[in-house]
LUMLUM-896342 format. One record per residue (C-alpha): residue number from 0; x, y, z. Coordinates in nm, 3 decimals. Last residue first. Layout:
BEGIN
PT   num        xx        yy        zz
PT   NUM         X         Y         Z
...
//
This chain:
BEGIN
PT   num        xx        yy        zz
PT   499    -1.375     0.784    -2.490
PT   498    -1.215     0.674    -2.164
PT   497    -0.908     0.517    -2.310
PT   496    -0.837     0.817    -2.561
PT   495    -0.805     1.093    -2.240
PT   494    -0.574     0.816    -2.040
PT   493    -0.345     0.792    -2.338
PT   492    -0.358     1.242    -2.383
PT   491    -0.331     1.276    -2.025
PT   490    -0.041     1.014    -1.995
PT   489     0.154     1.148    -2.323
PT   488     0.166     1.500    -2.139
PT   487     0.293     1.375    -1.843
PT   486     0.553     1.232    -2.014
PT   485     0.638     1.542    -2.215
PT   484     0.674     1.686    -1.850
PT   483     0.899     1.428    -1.733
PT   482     1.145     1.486    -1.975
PT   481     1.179     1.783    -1.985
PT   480     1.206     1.798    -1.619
PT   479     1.461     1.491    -1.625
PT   478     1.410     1.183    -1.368
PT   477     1.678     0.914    -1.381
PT   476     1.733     0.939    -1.016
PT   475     1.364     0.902    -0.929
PT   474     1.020     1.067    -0.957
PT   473     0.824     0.778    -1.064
PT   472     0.403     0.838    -1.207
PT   471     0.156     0.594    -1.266
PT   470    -0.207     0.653    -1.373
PT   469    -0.408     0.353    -1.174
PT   468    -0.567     0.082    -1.336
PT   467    -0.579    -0.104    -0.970
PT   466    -0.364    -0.377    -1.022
PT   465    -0.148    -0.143    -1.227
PT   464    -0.110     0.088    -0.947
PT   463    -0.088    -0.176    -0.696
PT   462     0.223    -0.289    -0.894
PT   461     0.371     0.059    -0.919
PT   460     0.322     0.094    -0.593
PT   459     0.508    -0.258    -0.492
PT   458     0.801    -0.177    -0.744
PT   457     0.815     0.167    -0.540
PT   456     1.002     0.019    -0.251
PT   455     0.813    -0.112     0.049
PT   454     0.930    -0.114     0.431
PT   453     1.056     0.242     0.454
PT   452     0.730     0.398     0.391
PT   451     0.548     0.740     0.352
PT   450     0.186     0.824     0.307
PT   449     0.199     1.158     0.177
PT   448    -0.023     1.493     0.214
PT   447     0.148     1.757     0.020
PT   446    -0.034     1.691    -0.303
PT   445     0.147     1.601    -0.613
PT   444    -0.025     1.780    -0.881
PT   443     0.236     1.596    -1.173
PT   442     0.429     1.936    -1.252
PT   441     0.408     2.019    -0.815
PT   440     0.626     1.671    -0.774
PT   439     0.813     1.726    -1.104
PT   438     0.927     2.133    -1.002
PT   437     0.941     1.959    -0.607
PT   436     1.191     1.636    -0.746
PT   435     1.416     1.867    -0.943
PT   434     1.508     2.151    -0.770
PT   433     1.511     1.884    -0.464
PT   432     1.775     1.630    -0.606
PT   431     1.726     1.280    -0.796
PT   430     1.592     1.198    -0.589
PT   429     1.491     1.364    -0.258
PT   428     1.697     1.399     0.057
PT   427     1.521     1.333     0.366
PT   426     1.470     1.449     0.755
PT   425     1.215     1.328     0.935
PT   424     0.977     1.431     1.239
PT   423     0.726     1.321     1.498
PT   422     0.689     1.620     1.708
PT   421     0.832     1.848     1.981
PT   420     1.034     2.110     1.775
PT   419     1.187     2.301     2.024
PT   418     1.475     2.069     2.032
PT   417     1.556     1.966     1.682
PT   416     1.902     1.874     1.725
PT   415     2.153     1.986     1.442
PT   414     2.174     1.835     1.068
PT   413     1.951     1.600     1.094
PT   412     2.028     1.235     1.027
PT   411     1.906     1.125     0.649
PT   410     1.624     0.940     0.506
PT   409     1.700     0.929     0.098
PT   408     1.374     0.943    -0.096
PT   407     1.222     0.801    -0.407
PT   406     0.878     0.987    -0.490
PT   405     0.583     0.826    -0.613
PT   404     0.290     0.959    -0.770
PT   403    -0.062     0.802    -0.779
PT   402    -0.318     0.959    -1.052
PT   401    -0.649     0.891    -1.055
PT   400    -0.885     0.974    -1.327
PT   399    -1.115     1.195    -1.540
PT   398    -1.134     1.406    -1.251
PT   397    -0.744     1.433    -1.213
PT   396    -0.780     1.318    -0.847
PT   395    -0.451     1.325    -0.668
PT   394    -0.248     0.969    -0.484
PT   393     0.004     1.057    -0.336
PT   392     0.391     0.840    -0.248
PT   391     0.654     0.901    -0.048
PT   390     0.937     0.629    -0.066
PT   389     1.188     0.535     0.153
PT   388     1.586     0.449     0.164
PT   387     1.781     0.452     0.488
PT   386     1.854     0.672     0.786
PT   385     1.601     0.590     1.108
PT   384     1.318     0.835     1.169
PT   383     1.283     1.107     1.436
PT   382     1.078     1.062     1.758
PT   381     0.809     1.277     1.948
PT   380     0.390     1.099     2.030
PT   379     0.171     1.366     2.087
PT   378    -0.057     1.472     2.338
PT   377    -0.228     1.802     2.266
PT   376    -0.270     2.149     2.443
PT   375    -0.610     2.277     2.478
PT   374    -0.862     2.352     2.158
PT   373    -0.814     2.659     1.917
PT   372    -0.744     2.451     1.569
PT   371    -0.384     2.569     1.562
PT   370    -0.111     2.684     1.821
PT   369    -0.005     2.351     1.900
PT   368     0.090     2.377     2.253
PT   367     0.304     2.103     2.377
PT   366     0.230     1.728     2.577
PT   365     0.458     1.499     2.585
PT   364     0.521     1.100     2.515
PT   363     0.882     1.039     2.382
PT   362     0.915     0.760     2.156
PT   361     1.146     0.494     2.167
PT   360     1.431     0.430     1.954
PT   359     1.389     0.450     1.596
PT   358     1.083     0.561     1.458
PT   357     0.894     0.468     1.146
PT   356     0.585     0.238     1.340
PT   355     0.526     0.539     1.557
PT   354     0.244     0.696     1.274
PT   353     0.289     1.044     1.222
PT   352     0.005     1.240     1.319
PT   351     0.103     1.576     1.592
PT   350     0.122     1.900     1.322
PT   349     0.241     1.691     1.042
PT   348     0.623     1.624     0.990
PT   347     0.881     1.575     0.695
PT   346     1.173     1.817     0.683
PT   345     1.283     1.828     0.338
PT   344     1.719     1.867     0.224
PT   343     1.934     2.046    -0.001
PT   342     2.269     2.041     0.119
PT   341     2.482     2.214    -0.168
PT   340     2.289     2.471    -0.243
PT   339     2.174     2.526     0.094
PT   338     1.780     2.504     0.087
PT   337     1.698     2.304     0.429
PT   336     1.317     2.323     0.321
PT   335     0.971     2.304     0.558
PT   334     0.672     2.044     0.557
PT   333     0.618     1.819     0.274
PT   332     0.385     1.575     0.478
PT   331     0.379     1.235     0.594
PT   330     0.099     0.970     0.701
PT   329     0.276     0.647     0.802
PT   328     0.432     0.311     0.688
PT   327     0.649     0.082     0.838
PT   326     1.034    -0.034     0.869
PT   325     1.086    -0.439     0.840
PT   324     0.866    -0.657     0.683
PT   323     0.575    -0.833     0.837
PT   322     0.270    -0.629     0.685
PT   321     0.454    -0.380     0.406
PT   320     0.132    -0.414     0.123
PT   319    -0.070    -0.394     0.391
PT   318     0.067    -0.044     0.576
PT   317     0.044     0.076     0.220
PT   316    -0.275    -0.020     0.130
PT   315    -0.403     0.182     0.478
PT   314    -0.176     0.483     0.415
PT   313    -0.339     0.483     0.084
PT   312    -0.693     0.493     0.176
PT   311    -0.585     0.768     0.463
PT   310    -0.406     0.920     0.201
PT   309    -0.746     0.959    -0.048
PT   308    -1.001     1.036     0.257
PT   307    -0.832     1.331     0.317
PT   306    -1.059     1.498     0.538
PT   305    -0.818     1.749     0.679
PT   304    -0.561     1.489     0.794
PT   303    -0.520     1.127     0.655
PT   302    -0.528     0.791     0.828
PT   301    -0.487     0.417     0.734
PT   300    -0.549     0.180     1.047
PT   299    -0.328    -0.081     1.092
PT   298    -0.225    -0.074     1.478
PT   297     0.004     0.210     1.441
PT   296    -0.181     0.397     1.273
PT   295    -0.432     0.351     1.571
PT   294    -0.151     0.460     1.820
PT   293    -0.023     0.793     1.599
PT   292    -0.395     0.913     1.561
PT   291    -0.481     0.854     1.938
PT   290    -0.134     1.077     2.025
PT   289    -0.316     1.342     1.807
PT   288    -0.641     1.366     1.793
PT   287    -0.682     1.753     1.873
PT   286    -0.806     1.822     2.201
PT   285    -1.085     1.822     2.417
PT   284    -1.325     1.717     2.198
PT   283    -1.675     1.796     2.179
PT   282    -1.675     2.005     1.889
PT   281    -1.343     1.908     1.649
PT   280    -1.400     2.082     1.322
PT   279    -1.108     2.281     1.210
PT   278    -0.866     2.044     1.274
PT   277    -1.016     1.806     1.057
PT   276    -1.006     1.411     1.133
PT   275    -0.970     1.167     0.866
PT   274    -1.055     0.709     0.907
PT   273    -0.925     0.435     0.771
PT   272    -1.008     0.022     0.796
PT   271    -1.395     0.063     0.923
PT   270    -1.520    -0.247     1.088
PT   269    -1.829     0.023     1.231
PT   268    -1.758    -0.102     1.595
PT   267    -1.403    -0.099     1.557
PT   266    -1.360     0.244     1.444
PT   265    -1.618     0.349     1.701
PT   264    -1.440     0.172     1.999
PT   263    -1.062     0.302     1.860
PT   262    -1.211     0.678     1.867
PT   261    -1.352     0.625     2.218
PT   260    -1.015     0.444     2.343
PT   259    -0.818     0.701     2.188
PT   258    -0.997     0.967     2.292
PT   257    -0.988     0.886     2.658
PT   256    -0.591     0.861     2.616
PT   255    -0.596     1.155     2.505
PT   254    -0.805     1.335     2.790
PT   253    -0.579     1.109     3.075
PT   252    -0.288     1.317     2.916
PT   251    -0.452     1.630     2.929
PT   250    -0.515     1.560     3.248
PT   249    -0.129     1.443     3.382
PT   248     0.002     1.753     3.257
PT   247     0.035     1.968     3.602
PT   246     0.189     1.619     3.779
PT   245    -0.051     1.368     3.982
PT   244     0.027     1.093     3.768
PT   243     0.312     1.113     3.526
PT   242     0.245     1.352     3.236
PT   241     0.459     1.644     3.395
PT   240     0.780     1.394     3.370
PT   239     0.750     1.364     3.002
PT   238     0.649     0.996     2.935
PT   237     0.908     0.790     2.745
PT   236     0.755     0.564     2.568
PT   235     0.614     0.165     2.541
PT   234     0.568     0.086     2.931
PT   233     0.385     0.470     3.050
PT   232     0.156     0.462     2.789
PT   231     0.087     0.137     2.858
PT   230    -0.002     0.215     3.232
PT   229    -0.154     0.537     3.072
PT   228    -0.420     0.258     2.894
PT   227    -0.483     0.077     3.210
PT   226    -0.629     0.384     3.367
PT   225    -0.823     0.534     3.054
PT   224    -1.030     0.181     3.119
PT   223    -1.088     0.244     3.470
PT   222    -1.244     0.602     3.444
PT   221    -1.475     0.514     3.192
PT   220    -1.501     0.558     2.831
PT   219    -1.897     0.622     2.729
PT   218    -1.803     1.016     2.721
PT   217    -1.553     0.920     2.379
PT   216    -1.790     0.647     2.231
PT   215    -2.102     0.923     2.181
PT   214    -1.745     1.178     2.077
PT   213    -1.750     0.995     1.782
PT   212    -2.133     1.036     1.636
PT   211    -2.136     1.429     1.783
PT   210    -1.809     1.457     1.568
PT   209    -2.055     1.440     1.269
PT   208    -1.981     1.127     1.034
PT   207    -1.886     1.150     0.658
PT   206    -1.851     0.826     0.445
PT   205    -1.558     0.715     0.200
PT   204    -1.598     0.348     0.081
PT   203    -1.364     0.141    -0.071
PT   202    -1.363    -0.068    -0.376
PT   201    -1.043     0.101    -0.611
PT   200    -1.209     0.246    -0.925
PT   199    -1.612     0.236    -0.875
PT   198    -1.530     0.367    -0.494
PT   197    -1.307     0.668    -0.605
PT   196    -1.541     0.713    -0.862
PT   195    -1.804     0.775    -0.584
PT   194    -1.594     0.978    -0.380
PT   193    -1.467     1.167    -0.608
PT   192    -1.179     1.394    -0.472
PT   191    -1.093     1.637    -0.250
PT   190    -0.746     1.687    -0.015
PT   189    -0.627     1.835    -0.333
PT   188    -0.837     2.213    -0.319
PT   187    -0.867     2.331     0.024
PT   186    -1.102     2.591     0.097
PT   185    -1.202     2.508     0.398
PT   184    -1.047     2.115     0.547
PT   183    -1.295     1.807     0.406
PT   182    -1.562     1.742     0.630
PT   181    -1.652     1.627     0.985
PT   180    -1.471     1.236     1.090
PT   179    -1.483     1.074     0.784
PT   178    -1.497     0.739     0.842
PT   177    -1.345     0.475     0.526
PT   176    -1.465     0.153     0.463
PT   175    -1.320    -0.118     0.295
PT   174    -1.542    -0.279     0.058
PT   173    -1.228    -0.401    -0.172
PT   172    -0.930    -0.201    -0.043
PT   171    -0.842    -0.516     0.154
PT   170    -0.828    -0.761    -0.191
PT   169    -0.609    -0.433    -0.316
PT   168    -0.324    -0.450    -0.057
PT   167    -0.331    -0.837    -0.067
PT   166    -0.267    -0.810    -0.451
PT   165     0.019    -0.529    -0.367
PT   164     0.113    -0.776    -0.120
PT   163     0.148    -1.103    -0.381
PT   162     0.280    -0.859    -0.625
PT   161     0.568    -0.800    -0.380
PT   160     0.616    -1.117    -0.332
PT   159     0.592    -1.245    -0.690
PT   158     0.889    -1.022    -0.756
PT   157     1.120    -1.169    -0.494
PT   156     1.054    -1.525    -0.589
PT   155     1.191    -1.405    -0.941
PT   154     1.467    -1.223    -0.818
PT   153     1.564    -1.484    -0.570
PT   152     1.582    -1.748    -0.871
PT   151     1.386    -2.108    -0.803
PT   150     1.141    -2.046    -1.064
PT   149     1.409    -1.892    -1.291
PT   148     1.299    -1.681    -1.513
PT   147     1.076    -1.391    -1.616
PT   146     0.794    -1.222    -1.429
PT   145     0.543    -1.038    -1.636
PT   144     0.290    -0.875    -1.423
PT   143    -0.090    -0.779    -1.535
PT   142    -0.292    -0.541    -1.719
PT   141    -0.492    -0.674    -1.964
PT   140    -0.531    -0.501    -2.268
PT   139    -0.713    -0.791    -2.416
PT   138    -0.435    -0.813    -2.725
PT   137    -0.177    -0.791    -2.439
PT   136    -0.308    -1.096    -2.224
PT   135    -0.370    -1.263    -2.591
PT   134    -0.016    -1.193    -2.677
PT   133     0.160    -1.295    -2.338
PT   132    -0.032    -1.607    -2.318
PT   131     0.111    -1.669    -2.706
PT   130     0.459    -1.571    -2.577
PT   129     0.445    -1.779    -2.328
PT   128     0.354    -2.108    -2.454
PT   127     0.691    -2.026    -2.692
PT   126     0.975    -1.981    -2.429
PT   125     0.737    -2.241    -2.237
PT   124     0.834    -2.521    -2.476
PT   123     0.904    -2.790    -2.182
PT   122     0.727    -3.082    -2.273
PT   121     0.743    -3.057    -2.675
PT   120     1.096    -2.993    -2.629
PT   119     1.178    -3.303    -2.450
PT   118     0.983    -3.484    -2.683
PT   117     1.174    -3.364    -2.928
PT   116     1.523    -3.418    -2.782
PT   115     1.763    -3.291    -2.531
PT   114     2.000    -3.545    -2.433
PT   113     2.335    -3.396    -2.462
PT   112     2.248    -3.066    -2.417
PT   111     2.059    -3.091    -2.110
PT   110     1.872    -2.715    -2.144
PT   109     1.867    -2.566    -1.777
PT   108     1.676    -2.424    -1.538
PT   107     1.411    -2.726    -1.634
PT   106     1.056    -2.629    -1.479
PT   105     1.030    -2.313    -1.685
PT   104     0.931    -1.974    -1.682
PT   103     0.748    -1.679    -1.810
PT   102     0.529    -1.624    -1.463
PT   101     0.210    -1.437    -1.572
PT   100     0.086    -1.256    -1.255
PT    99    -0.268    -1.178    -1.166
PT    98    -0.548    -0.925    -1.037
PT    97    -0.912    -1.123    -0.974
PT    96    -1.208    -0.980    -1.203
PT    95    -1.168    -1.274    -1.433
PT    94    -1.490    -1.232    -1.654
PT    93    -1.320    -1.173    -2.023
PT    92    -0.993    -1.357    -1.905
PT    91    -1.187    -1.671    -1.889
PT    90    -1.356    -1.616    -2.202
PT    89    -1.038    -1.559    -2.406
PT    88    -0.807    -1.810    -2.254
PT    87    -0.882    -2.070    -2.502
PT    86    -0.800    -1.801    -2.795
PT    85    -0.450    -1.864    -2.659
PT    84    -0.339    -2.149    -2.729
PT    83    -0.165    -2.316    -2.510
PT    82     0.210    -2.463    -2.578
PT    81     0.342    -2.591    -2.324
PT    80     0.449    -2.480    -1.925
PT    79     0.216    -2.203    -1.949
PT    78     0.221    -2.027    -1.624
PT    77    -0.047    -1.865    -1.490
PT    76    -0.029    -1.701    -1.104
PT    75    -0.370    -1.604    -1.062
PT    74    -0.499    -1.342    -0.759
PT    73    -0.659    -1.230    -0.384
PT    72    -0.822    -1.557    -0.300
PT    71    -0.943    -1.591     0.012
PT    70    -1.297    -1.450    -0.107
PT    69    -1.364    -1.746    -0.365
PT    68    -1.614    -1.586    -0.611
PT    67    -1.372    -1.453    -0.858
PT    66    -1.074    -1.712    -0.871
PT    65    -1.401    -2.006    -0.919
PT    64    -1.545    -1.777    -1.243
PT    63    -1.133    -1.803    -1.342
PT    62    -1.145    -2.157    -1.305
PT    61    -1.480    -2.198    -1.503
PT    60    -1.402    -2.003    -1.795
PT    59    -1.038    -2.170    -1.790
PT    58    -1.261    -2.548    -1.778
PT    57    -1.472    -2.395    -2.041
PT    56    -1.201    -2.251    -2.255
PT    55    -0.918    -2.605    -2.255
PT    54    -0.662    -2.747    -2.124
PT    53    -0.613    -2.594    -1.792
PT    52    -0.383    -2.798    -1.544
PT    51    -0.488    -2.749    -1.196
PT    50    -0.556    -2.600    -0.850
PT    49    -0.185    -2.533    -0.718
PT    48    -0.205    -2.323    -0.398
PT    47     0.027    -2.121    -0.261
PT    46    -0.038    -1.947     0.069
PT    45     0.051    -1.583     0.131
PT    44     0.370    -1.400     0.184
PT    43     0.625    -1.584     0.000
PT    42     0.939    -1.481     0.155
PT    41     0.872    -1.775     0.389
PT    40     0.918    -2.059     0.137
PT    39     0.753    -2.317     0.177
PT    38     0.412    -2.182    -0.059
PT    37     0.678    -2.096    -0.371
PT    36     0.776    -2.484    -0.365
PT    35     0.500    -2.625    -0.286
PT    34     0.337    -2.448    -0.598
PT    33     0.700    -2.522    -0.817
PT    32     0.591    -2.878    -0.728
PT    31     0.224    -2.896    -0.802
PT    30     0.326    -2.743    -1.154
PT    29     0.579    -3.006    -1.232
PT    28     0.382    -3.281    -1.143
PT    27     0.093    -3.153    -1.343
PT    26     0.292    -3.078    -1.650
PT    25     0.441    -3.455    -1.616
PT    24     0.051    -3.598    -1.584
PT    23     0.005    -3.359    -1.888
PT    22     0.288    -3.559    -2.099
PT    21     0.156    -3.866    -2.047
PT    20    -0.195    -3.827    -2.095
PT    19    -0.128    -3.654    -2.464
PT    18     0.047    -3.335    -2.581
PT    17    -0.232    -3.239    -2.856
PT    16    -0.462    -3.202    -2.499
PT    15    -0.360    -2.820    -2.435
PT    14    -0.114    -2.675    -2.177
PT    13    -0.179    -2.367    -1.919
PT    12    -0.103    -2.380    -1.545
PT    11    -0.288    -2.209    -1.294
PT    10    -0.123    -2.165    -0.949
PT     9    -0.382    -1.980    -0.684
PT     8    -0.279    -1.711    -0.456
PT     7    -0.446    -1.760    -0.140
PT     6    -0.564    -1.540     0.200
PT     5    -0.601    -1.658     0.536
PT     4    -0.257    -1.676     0.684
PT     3    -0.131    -1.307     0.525
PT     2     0.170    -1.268     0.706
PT     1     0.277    -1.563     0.694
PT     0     0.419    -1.773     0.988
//
């Protein structure tokens, strides 16, 4: 089963009529197989489908003015198995508003030496068809993905997934819609942004909604429903002992779980994708969001703290971009430092949200004071995070543009137990190392809201981010301070030429 049932990537191939019939009923052939091909196999996440041979500018006009307006379809794979000119592609790349992928390849893996002849490289002259795509695609400034060689290679197949999700992470960013529950947290500086930019650039909207609108669902929760939810509760964790019914705790547990439901029935309701909350504005409510945060994460939603609209939006492309694979995605912060000189490590947390889809084993359900935001003591869901590779990424408002930064990360076991630390946490090593990840981190604006994965690699960011027109920035093992900075530096002065 794919992940992504409903949606389509269609197969466009180019050629031109100099070939003759003959030769374009073999292109066809060729291109409906490699389609079948890619749609069997169940590393591709969406459906393939092949929709024709383009030989000339009104029928690629047309194609691309079908890619648009078809809602299923999320993105072009073009091949040019020929020769095709490409001034023929010119008005259909002018209006194609769908993201896609030029795959530089060939139906033949290899070149029969023996028999080759013209007509055999007339056919199957993709090394040059290519190049001219790859010209006009540049000439346009088009931003796409180049994927070279082997249709049936892993590598290839394996880069066409991951564009395929970053595509299906943008088609859901498209008129998603984003509650804000009360406003951005006082005085804080990266958790704004342009909201209406925001919505030009990536297709989502960001609204604001009073906690008098959510807390409406929360008192329409009965008595019976909050029942059947601790009975889940009480199947997928660990419930702390004063939780269970008729112990001290039990309340504040029954007070979560009536959040949840009302939170979940207004989310629904509105068909919104992400949502914030604000500690410092939660009238009405019992408690903070906590264990209701984790759950709806959990279930798809993207979420960020403190009004931040931004990693909510990003926690939500993220969590799409990793649907079906293994390891998930979740709001993260930069929280404290292990600084030993020769153990440098970051403890990841957030006062209660981490989303349960990163934690191994099963989760402990408790209840703890927080000690923030002056309301009674929160439900929260406690676990720590399996070793293995992750990324953090954040996405920062430049005002003249959007900037997403990505961190490569090493999850690592904690040094010692944790125990009076009762919430979601995880313990990493940064690349290259933390002097130099935090200088380029806090360099770039980096904000200390992250949405966190161990189900995508940064090849799927950096595709969104070019899907999107997004600034692009890797803090990896190759990354140099000097380096980096200079980079930075060429990025405001590219991004401050393209907007003139």
């Amino acid at each position: 089963m794919k992940p992504f049932k409903n949606l389509e990537v269609w197969f466009l191939t180019g050629s031109q009529h100099l070939y003759g019939d003959d030769v374009l009923k073999e292109v066809a052939q060729n291109s409906e197989e490699i389609a079948k091909y890619f749609d069997a196999l169940e590393e591709i996440p969406v459906k393939v489908v092949y929709k024709s041979t383009l030989t000339g500018p009104e029928e690629i006009r047309k194609m691309c003015l079908e890619a648009n307006s078809a809602e299923n379809c999320i993105g072009l794979i073009t091949w040019m198995h020929t020769f095709s000119p490409a001034r023929m592609w010119i008005s259909g790349l002018k209006v194609l508003n769908k993201p896609f992928v030029h795959l530089h390849t060939q139906f033949n893996r290899d070149i029969p030496w023996s028999e080759i002849d013209m007509d055999f490289m007339n056919t199957n002259q993709a090394a040059h068809g290519g190049r001219e795509f790859g010209f006009i695609g540049t000439r346009m400034r088009k931003n796409r993905k180049v994927v070279v060689g082997y249709w049936q290679d892993e590598e290839v197949i394996n880069q066409l997934s991951i564009w395929m999700r970053a595509a299906a992470a943008w088609a859901d960013a498209q008129g998603a819609k984003i509650a804000r529950f009360g406003d951005n947290m006082r005085q804080v500086a990266v958790t704004e942004g342009d909201k209406v930019e925001a919505q030009i650039k990536l297709g989502y909207e960001v609204n604001g909604y009073a906690l008098g609108d959510l807390v409406k669902y929360v008192d329409k929760v009965s008595e019976a429903e909050i029942d059947e939810l601790i009975k889940i509760y009480q199947e997928e964790y660990n419930v702390a002992e004063d939780l269970l019914p008729g112990k001290e705790k039990h309340q504040s547990l029954r007070d979560a779980a009536k959040i949840e439901l009302g939170m979940k029935a207004f989310l629904e309701a509105g068909n919104f994708k992400a949502f914030t909350t604000n500690f410092q504005d939660l009238h009405g409510l019992k408690q903070l969001p906590g264990l209701a945060v984790q759950r709806l994460m959990a279930a798809g939603y993207g979420f960020g703290p403190e009004g931040d609209w931004k990693t909510a939006a990003l926690v939500r492309a993220m969590k799409v971009m990793g649907q079906g694979l293994e390891g998930g995605a979740a709001l993260m912060e930069h929280y404290t430092y292990h600084l030993d000189q020769d153990d440098t490590k970051v403890l990841g947390s957030h006062m209660l949200e981490i989303c349960e889809t990163i934690a191994v084993g099963k989760p402990s359900l408790e209840v703890h004071p927080l000690g923030i935001g002056g309301k009674e003591d929160p439900a929260r869901l406690v676990f720590d995070v399996a070793e293995g590779l992750a990324v953090n990424a954040s996405m920062i408002d430049m005002g003249d543009r959007l900037r997403l930064i990505v961190n490569e990360v090493d999850v690592v076991e904690p040094n010692e137990d944790l125990p009076k630390l009762p919430v979601a946490r995880v313990l990493w090593e940064p690349k290259p190392d933390l002097q130099t990840e935090a200088a380029a981190w806090i360099y770039a604006g980096g904000a200390h809201h992250t949405s966190f994965s161990q189900a995508i690699t940064q090849e799927y960011l950096q595709d969104f981010a070019d899907i999107a027109d997004l600034e692009y920035v890797l803090i990896d093992e190759d990354t140099k301070i000097p380096e980096f900075k200079q980079k930075l530096n060429w990025n405001d002065i590219y991004y401050r030429f393209k907007g003139l």
